[in-house]
DSSP file (Angstrom, degrees, kcal/mol; ACC not computed):
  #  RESIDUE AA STRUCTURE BP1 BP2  ACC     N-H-->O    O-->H-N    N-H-->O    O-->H-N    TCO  KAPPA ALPHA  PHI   PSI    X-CA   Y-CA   Z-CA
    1    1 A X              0   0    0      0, 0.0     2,-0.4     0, 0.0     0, 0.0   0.000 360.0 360.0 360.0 138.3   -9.4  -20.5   14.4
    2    2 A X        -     0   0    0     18,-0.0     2,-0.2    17,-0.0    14,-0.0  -0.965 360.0-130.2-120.9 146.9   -6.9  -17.9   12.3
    3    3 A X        -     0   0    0     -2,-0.4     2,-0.3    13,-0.2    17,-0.0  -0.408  16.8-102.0 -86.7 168.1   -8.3  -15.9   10.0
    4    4 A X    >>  -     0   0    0     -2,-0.2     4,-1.5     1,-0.1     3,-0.6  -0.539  35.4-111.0 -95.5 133.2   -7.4  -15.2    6.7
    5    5 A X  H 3> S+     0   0    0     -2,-0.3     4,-0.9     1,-0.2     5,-0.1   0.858 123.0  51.0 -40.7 -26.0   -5.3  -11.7    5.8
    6    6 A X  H 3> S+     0   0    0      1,-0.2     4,-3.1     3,-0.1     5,-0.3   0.978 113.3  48.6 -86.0 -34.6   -9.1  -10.4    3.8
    7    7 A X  H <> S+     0   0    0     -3,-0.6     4,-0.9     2,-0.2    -2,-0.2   0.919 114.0  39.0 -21.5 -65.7  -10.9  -11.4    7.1
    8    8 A X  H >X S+     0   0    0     -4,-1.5     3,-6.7     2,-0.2     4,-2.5   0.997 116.6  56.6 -65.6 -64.4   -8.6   -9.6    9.4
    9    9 A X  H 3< S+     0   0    0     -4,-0.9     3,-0.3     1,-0.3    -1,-0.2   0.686 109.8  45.2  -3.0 -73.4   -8.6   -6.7    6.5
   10   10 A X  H 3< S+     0   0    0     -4,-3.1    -1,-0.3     1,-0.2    -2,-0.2   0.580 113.2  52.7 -72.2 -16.8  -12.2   -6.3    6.7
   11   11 A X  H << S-     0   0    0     -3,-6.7    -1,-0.2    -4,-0.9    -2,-0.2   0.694  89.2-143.7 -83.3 -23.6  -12.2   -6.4   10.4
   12   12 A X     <  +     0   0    0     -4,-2.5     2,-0.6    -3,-0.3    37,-0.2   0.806  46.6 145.8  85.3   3.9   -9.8   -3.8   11.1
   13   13 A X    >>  -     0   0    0      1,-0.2     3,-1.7    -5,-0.2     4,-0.8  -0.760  29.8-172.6-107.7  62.3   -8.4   -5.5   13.9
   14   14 A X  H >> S+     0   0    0     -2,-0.6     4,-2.7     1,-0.2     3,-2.5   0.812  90.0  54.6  -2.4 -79.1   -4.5   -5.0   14.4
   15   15 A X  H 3> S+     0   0    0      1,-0.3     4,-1.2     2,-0.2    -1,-0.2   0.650 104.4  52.5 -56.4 -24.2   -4.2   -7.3   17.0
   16   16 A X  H <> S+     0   0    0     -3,-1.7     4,-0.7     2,-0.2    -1,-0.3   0.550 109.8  53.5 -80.5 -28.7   -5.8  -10.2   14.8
   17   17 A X  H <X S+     0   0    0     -3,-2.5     4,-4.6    -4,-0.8     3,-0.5   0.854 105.3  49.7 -47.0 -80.0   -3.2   -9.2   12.2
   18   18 A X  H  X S+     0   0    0     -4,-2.7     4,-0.7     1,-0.3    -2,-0.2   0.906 112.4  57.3 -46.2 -47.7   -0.3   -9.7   14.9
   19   19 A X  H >X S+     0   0    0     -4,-1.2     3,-1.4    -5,-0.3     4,-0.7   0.862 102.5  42.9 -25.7 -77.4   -2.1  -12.9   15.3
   20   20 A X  H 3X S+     0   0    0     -4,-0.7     4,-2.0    -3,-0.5     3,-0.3   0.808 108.5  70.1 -83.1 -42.0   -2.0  -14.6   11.7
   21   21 A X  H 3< S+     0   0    0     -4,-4.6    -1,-0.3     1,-0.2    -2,-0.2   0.793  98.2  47.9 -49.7 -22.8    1.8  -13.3   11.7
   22   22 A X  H << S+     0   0    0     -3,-1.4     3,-0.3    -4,-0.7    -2,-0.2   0.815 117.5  34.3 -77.9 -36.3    2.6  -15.7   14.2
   23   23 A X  H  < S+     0   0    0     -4,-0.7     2,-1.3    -3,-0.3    -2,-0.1   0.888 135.9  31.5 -82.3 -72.3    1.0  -18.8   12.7
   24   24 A X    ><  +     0   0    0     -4,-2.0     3,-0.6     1,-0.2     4,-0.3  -0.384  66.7 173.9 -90.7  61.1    2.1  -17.0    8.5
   25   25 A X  T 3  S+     0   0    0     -2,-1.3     3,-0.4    -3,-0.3    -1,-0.2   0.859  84.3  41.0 -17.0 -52.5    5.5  -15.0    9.2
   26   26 A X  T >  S+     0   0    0      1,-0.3     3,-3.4     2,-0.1    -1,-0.2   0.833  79.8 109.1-100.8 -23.2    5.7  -14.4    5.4
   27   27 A X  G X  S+     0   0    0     -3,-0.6     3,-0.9     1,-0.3    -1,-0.3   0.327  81.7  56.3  -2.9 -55.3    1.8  -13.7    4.6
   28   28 A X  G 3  S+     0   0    0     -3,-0.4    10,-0.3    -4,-0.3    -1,-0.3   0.300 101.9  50.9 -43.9 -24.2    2.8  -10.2    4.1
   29   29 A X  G <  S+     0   0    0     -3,-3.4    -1,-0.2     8,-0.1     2,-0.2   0.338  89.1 104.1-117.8  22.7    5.3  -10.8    1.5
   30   30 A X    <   -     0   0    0     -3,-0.9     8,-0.3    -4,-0.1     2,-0.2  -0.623  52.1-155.2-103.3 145.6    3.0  -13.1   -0.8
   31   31 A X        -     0   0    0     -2,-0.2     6,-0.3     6,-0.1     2,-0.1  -0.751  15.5-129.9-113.5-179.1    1.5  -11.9   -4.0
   32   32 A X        -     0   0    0      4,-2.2     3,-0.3    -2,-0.2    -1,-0.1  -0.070  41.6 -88.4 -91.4-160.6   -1.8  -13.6   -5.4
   33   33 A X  S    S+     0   0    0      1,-0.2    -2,-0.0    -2,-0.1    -1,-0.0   0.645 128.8  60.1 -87.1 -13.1   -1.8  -14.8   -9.2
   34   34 A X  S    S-     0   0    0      2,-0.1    33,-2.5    32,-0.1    34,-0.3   0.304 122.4-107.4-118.1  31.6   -2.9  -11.7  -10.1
   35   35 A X        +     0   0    0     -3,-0.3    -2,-0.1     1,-0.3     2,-0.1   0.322  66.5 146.6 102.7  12.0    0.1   -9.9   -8.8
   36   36 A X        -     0   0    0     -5,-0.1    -4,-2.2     4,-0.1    -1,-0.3  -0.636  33.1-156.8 -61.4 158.0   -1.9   -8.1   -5.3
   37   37 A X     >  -     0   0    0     -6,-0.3     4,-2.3    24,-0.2    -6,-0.1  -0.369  36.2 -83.5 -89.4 179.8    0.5   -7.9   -2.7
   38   38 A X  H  > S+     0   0    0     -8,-0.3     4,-1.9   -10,-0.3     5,-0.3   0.805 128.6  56.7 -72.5 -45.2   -0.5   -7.7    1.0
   39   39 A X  H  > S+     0   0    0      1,-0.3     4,-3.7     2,-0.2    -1,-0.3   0.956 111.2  39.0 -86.8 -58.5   -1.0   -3.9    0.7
   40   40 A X  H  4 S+     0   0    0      2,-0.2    -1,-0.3    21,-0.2     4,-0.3   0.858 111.8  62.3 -67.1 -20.0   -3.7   -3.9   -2.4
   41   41 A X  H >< S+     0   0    0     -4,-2.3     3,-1.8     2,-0.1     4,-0.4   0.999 112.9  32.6 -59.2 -70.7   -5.2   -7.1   -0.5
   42   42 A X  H >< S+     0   0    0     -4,-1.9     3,-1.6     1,-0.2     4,-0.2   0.950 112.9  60.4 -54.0 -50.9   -6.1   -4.8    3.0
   43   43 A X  T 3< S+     0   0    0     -4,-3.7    -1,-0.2    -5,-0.3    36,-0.2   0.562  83.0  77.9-105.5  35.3   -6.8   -1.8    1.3
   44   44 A X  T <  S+     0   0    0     -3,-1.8    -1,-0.2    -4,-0.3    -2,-0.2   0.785 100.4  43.1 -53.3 -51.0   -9.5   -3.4   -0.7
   45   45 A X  S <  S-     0   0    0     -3,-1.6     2,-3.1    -4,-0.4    -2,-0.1  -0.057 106.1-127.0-101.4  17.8  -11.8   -3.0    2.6
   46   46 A X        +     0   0    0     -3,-0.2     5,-0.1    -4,-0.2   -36,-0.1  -0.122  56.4 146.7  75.0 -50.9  -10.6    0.9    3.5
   47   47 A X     >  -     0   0    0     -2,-3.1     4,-1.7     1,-0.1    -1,-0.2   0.397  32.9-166.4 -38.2 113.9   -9.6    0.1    7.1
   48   48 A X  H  > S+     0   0    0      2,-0.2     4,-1.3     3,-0.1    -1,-0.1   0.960  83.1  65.3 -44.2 -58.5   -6.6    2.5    7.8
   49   49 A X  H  > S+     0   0    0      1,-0.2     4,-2.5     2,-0.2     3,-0.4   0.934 112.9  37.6 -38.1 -54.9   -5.4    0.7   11.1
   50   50 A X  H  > S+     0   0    0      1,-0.3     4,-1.8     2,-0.2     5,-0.3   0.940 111.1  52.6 -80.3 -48.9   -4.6   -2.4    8.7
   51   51 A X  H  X S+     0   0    0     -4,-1.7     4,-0.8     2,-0.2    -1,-0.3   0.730 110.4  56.9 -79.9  -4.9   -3.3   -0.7    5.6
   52   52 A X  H >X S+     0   0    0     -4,-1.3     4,-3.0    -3,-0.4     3,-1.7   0.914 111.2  43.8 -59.9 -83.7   -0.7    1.1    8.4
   53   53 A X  H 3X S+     0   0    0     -4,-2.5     4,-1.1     1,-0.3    -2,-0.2   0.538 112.0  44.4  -9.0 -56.8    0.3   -1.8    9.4
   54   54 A X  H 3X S+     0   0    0     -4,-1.8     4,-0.8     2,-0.2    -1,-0.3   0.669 119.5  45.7 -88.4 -42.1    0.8   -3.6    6.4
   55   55 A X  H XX S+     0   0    0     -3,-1.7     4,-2.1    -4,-0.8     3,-0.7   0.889 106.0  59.5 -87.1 -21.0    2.6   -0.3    4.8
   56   56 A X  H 3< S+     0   0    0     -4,-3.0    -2,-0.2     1,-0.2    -1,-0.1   0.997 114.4  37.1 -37.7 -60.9    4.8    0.3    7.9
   57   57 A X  H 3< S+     0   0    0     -4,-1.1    -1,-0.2    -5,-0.3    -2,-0.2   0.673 134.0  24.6 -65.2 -16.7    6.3   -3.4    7.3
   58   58 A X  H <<  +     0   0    0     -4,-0.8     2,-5.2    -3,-0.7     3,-0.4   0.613  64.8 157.7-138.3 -15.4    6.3   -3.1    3.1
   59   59 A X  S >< S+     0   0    0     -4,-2.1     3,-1.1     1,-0.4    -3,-0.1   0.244  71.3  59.5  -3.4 -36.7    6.5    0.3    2.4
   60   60 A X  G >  S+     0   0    0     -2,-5.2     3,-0.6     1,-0.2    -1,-0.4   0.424  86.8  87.3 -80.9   6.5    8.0   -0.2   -1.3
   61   61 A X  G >  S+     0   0    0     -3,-0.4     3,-0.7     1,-0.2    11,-0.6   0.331  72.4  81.2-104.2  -0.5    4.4   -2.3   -1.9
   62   62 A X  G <  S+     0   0    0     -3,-1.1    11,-0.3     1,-0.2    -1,-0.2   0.493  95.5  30.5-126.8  43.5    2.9    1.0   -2.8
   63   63 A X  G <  S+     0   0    0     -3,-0.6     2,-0.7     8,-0.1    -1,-0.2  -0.413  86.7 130.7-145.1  34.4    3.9    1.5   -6.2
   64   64 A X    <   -     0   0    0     -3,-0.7     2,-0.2     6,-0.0     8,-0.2  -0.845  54.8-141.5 -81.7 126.1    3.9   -2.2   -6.8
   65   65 A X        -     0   0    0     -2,-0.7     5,-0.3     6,-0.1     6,-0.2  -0.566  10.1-151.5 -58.8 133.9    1.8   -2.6  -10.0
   66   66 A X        -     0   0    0     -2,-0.2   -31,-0.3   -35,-0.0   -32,-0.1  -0.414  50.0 -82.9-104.7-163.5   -0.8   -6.2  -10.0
   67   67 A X  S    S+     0   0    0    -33,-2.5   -32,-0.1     1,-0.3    -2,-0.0   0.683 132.1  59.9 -79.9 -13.7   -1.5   -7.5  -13.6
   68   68 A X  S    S-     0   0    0    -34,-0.3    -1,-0.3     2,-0.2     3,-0.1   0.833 121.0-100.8 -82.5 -56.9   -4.4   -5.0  -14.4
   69   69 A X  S    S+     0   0    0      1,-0.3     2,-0.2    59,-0.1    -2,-0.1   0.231  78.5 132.6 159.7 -44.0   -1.8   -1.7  -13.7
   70   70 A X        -     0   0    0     -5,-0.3    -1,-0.3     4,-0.1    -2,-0.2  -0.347  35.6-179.3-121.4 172.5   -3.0   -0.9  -10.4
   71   71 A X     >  -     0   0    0     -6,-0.2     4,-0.9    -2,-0.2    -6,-0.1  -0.355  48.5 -80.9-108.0-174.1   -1.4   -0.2   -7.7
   72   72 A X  H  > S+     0   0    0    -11,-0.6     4,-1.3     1,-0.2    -9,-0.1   0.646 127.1  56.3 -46.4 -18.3   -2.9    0.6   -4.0
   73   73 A X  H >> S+     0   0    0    -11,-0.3     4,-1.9     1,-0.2     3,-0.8   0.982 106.2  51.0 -79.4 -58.4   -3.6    4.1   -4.6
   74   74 A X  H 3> S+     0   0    0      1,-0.2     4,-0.7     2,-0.2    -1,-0.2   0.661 113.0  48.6 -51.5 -19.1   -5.9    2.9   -7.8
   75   75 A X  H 3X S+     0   0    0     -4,-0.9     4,-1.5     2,-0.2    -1,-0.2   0.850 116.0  42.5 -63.1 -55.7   -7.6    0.5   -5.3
   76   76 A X  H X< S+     0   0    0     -4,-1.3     3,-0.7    -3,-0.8     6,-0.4   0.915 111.2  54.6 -34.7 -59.0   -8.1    3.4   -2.7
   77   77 A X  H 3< S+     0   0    0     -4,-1.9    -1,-0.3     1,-0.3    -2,-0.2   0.790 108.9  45.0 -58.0 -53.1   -9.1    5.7   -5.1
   78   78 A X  H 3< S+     0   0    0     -4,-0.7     2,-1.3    -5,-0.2    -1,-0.3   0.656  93.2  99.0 -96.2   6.4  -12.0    3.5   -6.5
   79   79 A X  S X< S-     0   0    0     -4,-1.5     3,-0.7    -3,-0.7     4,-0.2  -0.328  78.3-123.9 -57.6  96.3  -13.3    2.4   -2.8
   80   80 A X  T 3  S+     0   0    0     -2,-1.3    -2,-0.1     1,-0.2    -1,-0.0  -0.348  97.4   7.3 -53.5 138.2  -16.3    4.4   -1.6
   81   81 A X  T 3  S+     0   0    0     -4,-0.1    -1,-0.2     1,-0.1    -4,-0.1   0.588  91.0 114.7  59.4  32.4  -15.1    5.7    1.4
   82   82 A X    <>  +     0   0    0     -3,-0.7     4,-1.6    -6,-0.4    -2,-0.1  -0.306  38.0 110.0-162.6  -8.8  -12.0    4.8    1.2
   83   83 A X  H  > S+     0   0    0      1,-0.2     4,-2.0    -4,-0.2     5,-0.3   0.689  72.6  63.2 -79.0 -15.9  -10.6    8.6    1.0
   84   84 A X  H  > S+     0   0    0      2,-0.2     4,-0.7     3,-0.2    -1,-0.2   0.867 103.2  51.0 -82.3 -40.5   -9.0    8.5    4.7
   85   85 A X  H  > S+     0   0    0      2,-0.2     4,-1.5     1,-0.2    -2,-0.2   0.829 105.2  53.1 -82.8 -31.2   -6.7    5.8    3.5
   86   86 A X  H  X S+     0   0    0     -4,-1.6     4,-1.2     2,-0.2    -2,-0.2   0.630 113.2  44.6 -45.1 -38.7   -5.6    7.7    0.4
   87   87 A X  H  X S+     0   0    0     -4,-2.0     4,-0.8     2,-0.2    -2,-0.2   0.480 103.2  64.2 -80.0 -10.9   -4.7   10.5    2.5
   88   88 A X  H >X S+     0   0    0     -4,-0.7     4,-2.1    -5,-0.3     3,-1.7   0.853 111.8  32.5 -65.5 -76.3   -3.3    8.2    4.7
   89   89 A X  H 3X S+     0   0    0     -4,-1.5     4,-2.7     1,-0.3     3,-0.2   0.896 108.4  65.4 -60.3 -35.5   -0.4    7.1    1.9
   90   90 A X  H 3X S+     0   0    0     -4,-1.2     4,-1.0     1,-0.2    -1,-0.3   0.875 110.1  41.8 -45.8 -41.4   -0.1   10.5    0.2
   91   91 A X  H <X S+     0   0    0     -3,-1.7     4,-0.9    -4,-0.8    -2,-0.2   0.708 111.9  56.1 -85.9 -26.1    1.3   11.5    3.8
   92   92 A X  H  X S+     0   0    0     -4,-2.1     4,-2.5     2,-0.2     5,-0.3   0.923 107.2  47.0 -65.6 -54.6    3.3    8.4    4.0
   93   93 A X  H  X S+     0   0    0     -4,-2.7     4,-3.2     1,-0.2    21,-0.3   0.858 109.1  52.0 -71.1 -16.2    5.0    9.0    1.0
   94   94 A X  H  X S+     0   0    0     -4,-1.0     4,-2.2     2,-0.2    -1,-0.2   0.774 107.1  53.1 -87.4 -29.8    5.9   12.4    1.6
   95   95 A X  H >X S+     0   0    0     -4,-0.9     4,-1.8    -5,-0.3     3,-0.9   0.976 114.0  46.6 -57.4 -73.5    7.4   11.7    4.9
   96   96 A X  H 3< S+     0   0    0     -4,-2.5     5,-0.3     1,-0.2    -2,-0.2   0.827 107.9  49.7  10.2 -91.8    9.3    9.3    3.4
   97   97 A X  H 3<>S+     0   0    0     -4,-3.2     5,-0.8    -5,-0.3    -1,-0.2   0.600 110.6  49.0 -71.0 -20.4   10.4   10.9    0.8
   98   98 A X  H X<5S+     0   0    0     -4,-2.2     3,-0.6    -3,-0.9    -1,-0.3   0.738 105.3  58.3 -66.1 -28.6   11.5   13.9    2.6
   99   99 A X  T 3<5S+     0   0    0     -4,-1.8    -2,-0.2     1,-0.2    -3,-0.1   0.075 102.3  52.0 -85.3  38.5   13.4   11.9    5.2
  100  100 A X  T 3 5S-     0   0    0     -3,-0.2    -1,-0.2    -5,-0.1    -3,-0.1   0.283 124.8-109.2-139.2  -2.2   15.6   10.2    2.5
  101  101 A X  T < 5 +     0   0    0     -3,-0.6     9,-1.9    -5,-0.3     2,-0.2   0.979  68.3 156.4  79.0  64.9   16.3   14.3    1.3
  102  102 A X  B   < -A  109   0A   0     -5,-0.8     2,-0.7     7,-0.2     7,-0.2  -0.478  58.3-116.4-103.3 155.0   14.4   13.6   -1.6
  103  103 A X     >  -     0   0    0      5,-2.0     4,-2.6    -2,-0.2     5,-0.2  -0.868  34.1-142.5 -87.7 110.6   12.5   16.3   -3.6
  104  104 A X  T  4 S+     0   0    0     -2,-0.7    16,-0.8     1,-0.2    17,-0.2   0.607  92.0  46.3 -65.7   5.9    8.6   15.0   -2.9
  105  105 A X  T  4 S+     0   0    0     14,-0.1    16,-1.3    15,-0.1    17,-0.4   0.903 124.8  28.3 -83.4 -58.6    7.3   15.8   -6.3
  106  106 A X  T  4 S-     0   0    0      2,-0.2    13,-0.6    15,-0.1    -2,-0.2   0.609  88.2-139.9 -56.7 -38.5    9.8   14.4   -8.2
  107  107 A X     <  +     0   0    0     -4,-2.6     2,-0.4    11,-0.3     6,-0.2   0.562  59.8 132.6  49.4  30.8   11.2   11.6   -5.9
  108  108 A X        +     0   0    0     -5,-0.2    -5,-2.0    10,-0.1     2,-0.3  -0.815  26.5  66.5 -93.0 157.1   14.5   12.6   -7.0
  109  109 A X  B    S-A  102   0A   0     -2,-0.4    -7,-0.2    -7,-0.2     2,-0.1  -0.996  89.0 -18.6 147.5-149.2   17.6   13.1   -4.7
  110  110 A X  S    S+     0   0    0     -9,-1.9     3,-0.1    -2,-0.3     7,-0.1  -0.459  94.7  10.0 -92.4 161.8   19.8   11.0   -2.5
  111  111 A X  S    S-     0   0    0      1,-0.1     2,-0.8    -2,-0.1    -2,-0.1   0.330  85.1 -58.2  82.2 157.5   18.4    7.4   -1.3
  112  112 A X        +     0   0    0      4,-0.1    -1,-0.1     5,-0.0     3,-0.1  -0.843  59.8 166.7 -94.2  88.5   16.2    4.9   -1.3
  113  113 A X    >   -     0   0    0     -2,-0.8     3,-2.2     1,-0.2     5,-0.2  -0.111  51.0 -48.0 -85.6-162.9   12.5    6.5   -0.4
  114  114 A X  T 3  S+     0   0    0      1,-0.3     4,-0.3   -21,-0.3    -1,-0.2  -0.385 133.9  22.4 -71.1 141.6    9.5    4.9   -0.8
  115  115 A X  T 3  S-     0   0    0      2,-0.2    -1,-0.3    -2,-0.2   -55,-0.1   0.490 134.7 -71.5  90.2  -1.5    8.5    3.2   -3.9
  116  116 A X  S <  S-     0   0    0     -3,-2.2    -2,-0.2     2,-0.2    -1,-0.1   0.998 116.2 -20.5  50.6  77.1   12.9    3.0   -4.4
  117  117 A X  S    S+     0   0    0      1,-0.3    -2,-0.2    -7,-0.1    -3,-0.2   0.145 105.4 133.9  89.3  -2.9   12.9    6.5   -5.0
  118  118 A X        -     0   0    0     -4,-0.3    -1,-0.3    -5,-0.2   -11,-0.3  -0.539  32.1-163.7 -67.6 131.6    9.5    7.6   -6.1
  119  119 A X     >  -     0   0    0    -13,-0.6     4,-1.0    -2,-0.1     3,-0.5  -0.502  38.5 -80.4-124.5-143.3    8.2   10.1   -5.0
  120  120 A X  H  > S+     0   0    0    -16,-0.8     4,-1.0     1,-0.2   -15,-0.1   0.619 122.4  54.6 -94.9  -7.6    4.3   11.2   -5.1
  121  121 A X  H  > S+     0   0    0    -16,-1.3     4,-0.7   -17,-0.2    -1,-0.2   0.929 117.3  49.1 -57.9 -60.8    4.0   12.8   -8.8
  122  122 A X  H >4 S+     0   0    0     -3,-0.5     3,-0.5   -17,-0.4    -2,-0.2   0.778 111.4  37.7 -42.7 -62.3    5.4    9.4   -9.5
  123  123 A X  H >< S+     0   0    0     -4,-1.0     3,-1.6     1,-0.2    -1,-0.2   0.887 120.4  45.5 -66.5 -37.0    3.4    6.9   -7.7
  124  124 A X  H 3< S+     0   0    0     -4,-1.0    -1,-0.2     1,-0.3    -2,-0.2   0.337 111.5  59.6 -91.9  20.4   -0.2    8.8   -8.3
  125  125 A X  T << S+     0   0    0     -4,-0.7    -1,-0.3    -3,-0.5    -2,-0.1   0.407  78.1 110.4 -79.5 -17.2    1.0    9.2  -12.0
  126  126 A X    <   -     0   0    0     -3,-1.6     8,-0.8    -5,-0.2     2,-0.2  -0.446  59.9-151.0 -74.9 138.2    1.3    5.4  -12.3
  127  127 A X  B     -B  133   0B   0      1,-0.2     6,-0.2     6,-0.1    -1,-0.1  -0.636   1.7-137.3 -95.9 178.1   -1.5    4.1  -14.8
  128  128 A X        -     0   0    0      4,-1.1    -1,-0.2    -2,-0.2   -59,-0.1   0.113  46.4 -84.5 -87.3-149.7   -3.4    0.9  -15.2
  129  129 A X  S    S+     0   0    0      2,-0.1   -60,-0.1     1,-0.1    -2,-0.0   0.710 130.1  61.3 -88.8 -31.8   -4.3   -0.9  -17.9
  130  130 A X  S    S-     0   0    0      2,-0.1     3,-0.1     0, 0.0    -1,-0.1   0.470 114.1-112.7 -41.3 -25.8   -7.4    1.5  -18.2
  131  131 A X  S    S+     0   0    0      1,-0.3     2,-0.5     0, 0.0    -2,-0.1   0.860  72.8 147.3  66.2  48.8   -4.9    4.6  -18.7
  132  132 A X        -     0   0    0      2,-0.0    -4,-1.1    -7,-0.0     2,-0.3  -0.948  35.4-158.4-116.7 161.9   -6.3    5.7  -15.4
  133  133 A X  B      B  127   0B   0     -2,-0.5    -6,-0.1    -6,-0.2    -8,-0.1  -0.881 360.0 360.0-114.3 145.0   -4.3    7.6  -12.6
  134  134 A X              0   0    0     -8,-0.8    -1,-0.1    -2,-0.3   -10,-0.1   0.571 360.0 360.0 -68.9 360.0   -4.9    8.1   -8.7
């Protein structure tokens, strides 16, 4: 039986992940109808392992907006307990965005970093529809 990408999500399970990729190659690159991508789908349920995964492979999926405004970090942000995975992507993007010779406030500089050139003023700037901000 394969489970479905919020299953695996809520399990936490890498290997169950690797799994569902084989059967749904593209699973990763689908939005819903209301515009989550893969990245706001996992980090609905906190797990870290999975929303690594999932941002390793998409990286630019985490300053994608859904139809509301927000993007993963406003998902993170309102999870209880959920704070491990926010500092998970704050570090992501600044890695990033220094190894594309970036400035990591700004995101400006040379290159394509994360977010195509955002860098982490940018993304946790981004509002919703709410006006709210990571």
């Amino acid at each position: 039986m394969v489970l479905t990408l919020p299953e695996i999500a809520k399990s936490g399970e890498v290997c169950l992940l690797n799994d569902l990729l084989k059967y749904k190659p593209n699973i990763l690159e689908e939005v819903n109808p209301i515009g989550n991508t893969a990245l706001h789908l996992v980090t609905l349920f906190g797990k870290k392992s999975i929303v690594a995964e999932v941002y390793d492979r998409f990286p630019a999926h985490v300053s994608v907006q859904n139809s509301f405004g927000d993007t993963p970090f406003h998902i993170a942000a309102r999870i209880n307990g959920s704070l491990h995975v926010v500092e998970y992507l704050i570090e992501k993007i600044i890695s990033n965005s220094s190894s594309h010779d970036q400035d990591v406030e700004s995101g400006r500089g040379q290159g394509l970093g994360v977010g195509f050139g955002l860098g982490l003023h940018d993304v946790l700037a981004m509002q919703n529809q709410l006006k709210n901000t990571t």
